[in-house]
VEXGUDO-172720 format. One line per 8 residues: number of its first residue (from 1); their letters; for each residue x, y, z of C-alpha. Coordinates in steps of 0.1 Angstrom, whole numbers, plus 5000, padded with zeros to 4 digits. Layout:
BEGIN
NUM	a	X Y Z | ...
! end
This chain:
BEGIN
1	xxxxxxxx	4873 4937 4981 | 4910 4935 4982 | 4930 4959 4963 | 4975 4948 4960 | 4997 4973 4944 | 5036 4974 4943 | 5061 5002 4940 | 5095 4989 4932
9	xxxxxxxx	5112 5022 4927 | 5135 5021 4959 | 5135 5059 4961 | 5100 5076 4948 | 5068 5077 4957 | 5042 5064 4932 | 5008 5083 4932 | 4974 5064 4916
17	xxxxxxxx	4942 5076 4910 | 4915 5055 4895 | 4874 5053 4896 | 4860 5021 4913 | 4832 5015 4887 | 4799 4994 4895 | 4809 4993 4932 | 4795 5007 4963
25	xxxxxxxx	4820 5013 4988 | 4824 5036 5019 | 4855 5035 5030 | 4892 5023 5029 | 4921 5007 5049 | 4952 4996 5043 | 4986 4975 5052 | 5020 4982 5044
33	xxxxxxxx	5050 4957 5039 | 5082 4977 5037 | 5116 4981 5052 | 5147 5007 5052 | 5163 4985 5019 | 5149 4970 4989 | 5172 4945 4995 | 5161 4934 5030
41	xxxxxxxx	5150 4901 5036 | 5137 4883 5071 | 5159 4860 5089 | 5158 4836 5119 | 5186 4861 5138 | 5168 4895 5123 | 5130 4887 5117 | 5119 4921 5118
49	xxxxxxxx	5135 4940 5091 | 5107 4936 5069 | 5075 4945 5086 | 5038 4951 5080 | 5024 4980 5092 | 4991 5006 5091 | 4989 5025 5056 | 4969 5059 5058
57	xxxxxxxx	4983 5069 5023 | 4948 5059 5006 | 4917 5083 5003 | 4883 5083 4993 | 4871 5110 4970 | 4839 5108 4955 | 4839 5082 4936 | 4881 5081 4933
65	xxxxxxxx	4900 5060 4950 | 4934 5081 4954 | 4969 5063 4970 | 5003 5075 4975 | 5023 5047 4974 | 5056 5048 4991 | 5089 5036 4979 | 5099 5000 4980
73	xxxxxxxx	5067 4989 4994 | 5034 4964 4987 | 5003 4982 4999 | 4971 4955 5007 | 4940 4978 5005 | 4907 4970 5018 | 4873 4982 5003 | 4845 4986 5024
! end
């Protein structure tokens, strides 16, 4: 399963907790898409200022799935 959430406050962290009802899962990765501004945007001259990179902000806890989501960023979790 694929889990998407957004922060859009460009200077707090955003923390979730929430129960994963009716489903067995074991574990939990993750991808972040972020940069230094809200405002940044890819270009042909600077393609890299917007960049997708390892999340490790998401935990399993019991049943809870827990994620600290930074700043400014989309997180793409995966549920295994």
């Amino acid at each position: 399963m694929h889990i998407t959430l957004v922060n859009i406050d460009p200077g707090k962290p955003f923390t979730i907790s929430t129960k994963l009802n009716q489903i067995k899962w074991t574990s939990v990765t993750g991808q972040l898409l972020t940069s230094a501004k809200i405002t940044d945007i890819n270009t042909f001259d600077k393609p890299d200022n917007v960049v997708i990179t390892k999340f490790d902000g998401a935990k399993k806890q019991g049943d809870l799935l827990n994620v600290v989501l930074p700043a400014k960023s989309v997180v793409l979790l995966t549920i295994k």
